[in-house]
Every structure is written in structure tokens, then in C-alpha cells.
C-alpha positions in Angstrom: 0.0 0.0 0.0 1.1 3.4 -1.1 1.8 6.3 1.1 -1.1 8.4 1.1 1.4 11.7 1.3 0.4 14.1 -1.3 3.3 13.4 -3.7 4.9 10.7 -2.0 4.9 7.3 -3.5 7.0 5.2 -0.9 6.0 2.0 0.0 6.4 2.6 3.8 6.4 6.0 5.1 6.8 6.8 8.8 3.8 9.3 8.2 1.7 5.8 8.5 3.8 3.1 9.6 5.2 3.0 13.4 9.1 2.7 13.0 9.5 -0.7 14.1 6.6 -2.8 12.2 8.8 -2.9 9.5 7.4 -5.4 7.2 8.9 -6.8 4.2 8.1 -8.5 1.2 11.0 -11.4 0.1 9.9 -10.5 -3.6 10.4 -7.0 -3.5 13.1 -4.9 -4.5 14.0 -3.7 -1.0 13.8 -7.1 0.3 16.3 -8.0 -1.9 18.8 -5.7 -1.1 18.5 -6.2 2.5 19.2 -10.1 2.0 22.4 -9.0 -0.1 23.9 -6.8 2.5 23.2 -8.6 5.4 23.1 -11.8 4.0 23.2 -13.6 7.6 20.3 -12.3 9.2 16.6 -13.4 8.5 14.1 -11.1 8.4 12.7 -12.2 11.6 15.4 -11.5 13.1 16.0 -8.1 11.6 12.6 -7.4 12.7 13.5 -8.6 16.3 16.3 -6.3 16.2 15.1 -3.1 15.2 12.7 -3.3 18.1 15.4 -4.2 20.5 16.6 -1.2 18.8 14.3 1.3 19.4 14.4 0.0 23.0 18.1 0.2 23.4 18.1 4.2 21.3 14.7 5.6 22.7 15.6 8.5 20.5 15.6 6.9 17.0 12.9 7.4 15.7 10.7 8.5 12.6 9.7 12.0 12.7 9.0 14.9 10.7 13.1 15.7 10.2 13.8 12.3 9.9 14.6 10.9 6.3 13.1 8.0 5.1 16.5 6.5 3.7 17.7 6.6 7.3 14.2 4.7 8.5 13.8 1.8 5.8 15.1 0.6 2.8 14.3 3.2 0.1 16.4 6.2 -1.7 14.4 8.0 -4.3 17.4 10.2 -6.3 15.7 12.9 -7.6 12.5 12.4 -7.6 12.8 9.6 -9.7 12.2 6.2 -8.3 15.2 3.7 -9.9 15.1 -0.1 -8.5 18.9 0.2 -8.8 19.5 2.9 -6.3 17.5 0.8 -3.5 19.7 0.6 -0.7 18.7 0.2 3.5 19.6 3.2 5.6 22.0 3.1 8.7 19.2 2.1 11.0 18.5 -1.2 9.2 22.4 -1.7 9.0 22.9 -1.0 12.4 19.8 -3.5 13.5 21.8 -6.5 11.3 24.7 -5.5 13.6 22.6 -5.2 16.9 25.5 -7.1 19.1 28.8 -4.4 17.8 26.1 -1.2 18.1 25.9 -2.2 21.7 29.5 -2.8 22.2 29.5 1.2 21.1 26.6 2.3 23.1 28.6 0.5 26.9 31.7 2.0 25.6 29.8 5.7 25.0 28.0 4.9 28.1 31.5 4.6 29.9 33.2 7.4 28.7 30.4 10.1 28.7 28.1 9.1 32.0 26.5 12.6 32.0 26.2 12.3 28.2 22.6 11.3 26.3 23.9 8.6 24.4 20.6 7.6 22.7 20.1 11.2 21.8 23.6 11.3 20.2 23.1 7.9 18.2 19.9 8.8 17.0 21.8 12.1 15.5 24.5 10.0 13.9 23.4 6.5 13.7 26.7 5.5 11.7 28.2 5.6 15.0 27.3 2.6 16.2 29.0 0.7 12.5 32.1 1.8 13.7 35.4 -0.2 15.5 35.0 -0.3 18.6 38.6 -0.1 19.5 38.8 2.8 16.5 36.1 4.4 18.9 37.7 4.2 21.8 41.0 5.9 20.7 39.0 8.5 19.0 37.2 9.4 22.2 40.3 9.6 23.7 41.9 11.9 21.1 38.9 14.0 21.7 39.0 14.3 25.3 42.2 15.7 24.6 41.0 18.2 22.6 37.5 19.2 24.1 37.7 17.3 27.2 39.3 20.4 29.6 35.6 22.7 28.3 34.2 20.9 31.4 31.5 18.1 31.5 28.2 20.5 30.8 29.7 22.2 27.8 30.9 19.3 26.0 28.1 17.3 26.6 26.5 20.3 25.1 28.5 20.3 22.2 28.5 16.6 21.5 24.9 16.3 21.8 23.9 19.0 19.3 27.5 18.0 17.1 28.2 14.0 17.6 30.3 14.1 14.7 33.1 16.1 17.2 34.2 12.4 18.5 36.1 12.3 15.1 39.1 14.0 16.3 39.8 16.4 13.1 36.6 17.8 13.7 37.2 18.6 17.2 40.6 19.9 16.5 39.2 22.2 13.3 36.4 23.2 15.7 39.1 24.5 17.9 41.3 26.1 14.8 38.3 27.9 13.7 37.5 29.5 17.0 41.0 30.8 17.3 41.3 32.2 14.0 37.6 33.7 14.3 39.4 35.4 17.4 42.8 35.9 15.4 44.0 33.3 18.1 46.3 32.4 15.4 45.4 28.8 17.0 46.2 27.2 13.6 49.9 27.4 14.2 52.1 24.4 15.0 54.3 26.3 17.7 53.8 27.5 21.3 52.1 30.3 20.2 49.0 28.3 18.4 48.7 26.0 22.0 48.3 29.5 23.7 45.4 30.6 20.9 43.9 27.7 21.0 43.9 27.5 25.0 42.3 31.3 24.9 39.9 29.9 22.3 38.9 27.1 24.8 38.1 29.4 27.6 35.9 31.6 25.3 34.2 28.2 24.6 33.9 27.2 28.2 31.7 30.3 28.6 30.1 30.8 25.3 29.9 27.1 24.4 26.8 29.0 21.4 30.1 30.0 19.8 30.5 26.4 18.4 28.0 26.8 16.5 29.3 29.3 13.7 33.3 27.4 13.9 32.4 23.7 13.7 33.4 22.5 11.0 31.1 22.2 8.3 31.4 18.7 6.9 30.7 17.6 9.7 26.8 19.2 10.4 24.2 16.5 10.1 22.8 18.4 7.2 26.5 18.0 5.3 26.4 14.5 6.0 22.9 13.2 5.4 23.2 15.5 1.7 26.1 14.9 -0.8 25.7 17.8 -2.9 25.5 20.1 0.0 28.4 18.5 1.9 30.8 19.1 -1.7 29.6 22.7 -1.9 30.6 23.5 1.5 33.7 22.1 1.7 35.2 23.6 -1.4 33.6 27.1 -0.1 36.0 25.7 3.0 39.1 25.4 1.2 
């Protein structure tokens, strides 16, 4: 049954579908490609685990930002609806991998107690794909960076920019604010450590500052759209 969205001619839309009744067809298209890229789980059990999901991330879930390549299985490029361009979103990948995406949400857990880890996976669900030793060194190359802001401010920032535990972001984030300051925080000496460290205290009391200097690829908006992500990094460079 069609969406019955003016315009919209997905199968499964979360404007009338609850996120995890997820139900599949094995003779459809998007069947299909689920059984090819997670070849290993059943879709019983993918079922299964994208309730155990939404159970586990409270906070992922379909809503009115949310887009439907992230919820189910469909990518419409342009309007146009091509069989070839099916592929699942992060969510269903992440369900397939339910046991590694809660290795990432104890080790999150761990290292940010005061953090809201389901709110911060729901805003990058990738997350959870990742190593979780890579993970764990990146956290720790990001406390490094962000860590001395003090626990409210960088859960602040982590919360509204998850894509900071990738340690070039944090450490652009922190060039940017010195050089918005003329810090000169991008220099490799003792004088960018003491630009940087001014640029941090400005941050510890204005953590809104963040907001113009993070870095732009790595805005949930740059990452969810291609396009927009090229534009803005060559307008970067």
C-alpha cells in the first residue's frame, strides 16, 4: 500500500507506519537488497532487532526531520524512483549488527556518564558501525581536545554536534574559533597552543560559539546530503 502523502509514492512511510513494524516482502526490490547486504540475518530477526533497537536508542525514531533512507530501505534520487539505487539506511544496518552497536553504546556509556547517548546515536546513527577499538582511541583523542571545556559544555557540544568524537573535527572546531578570534590557533608552535587554550576558555563560557566554527562537513545536514556537503567544503578550502 502506497503512502497516502500528497506526492509521495513510498511503500512505507513513517507518516503511516510505526518505526519498528517494519514489514517486508522477500519478492520485493528492497527485500532483496537487504538479503544481499546482510546476507546472515533473516528477516525475523532483523525485525526482532530493530525493536530491540528502538528500546536500546529511545531516541531513534521517525519524525518529521527524519529521512526515510535513514528509516527503511528506500532512496528516491531525484525524484525519480530507480530499482537500482534501493539501498537500506544506517538504522536497518545497524539492527543487522545489533551485538557491535551495543558494544558502542557500553563504551559511549563509559566514557560520557553525563552524556545522552541515545540522543547522540539517533543524531549520527553511523556511529554505532564503527570499531569499537577505533572508537575508543577516538574518544580519547577528543577528550584531549574538548575534554578540559568541562562536563556541561561538551556534553552540550557533543549532543547538538556527535560528529566532534572524530578527532579532526574537534581539533578544526578549535582552529576555527581561534582564527575567528585571530588566536592564530592554527599554528604548529607555542604560540598556536596558547590561541587555542584562549579559544577554549571563550568556549567554556560561550559554548553557542560552536556553532558558527564547527566544521562544516561535519553538520548533520553536510552528512545526510552529498551535494551540500561538496559545496561546502570547497567554499571551506
Amino acid at each position: 500500500m502506497l503512502c497516502a502523502c500528497l506526492g509521495c509514492r513510498q511503500s512505507y512511510c513513517w507518516r503511516n507506519t510505526a518505526y519498528p513494524g517494519v514489514r517486508l516482502d522477500s519478492s520485493s526490490p528492497s527485500s532483496q537488497v537487504v538479503s544481499r547486504e546482510v546476507p546472515n540475518v533473516t528477516e525475523e530477526e532483523l525485525r526482532n532487532n530493530l525493536q530491540q533497537l528502538q528500546t536500546l536508542i529511545p531516541d531513534l525514531k521517525p519524525g518529521p526531520t527524519s529521512k526515510y533512507a535513514d528509516l527503511a530501505f528506500h532512496i528516491y534520487p531525484r525524484r525519480h524512483w530507480l530499482s537500482s539505487q534501493l539501498q537500506i539506511g544506517p538504522q536497518v544496518r545497524v539492527a543487522a549488527r545489533l551485538d557491535k552497536a551495543a558494544e558502542i553504546l557500553l563504551i559511549l556509556r563509559e566514557e560520557f556518564p553525563y552524556l545522552n547517548v541515545s540522543r547522540l546515536a539517533a543524531a549520527w546513527p553511523q556511529l554505532l558501525l564503527t570499531d569499537p577499538e577505533g572508537l575508543a582511541a577516538d574518544v580519547k583523542e577528543t577528550k584531549a581536545v574538548l575534554g578540559t571545556c568541562g562536563p556541561a559544555v561538551f556534553r552540550e557540544l557533543l549532543e547538538e554536534f556527535p560528529h566532534l568524537l572524530v578527532p579532526s573535527n574537534a581539533t578544526a572546531l578549535m582552529n576555527n574559533i581561534a582564527r575567528l578570534f585571530d588566536f592564530n590557533g592554527t599554528c604548529e608552535d607555542e604560540e598556536g597552543e596558547l590561541g587555542r587554550a584562549r579559544g577554549m576558555k571563550i568556549l567554556e563560557t560561550q559554548p553557542f560559539l560552536a556553532r558558527p566554527a564547527v566544521p562544516l562537513r561535519s553538520q548533520t545536514r553536510g552528512e545526510r546530503d552529498p551535494e551540500y556537503l561538496a559545496d561546502t567544503i570547497r567554499a571551506e578550502m
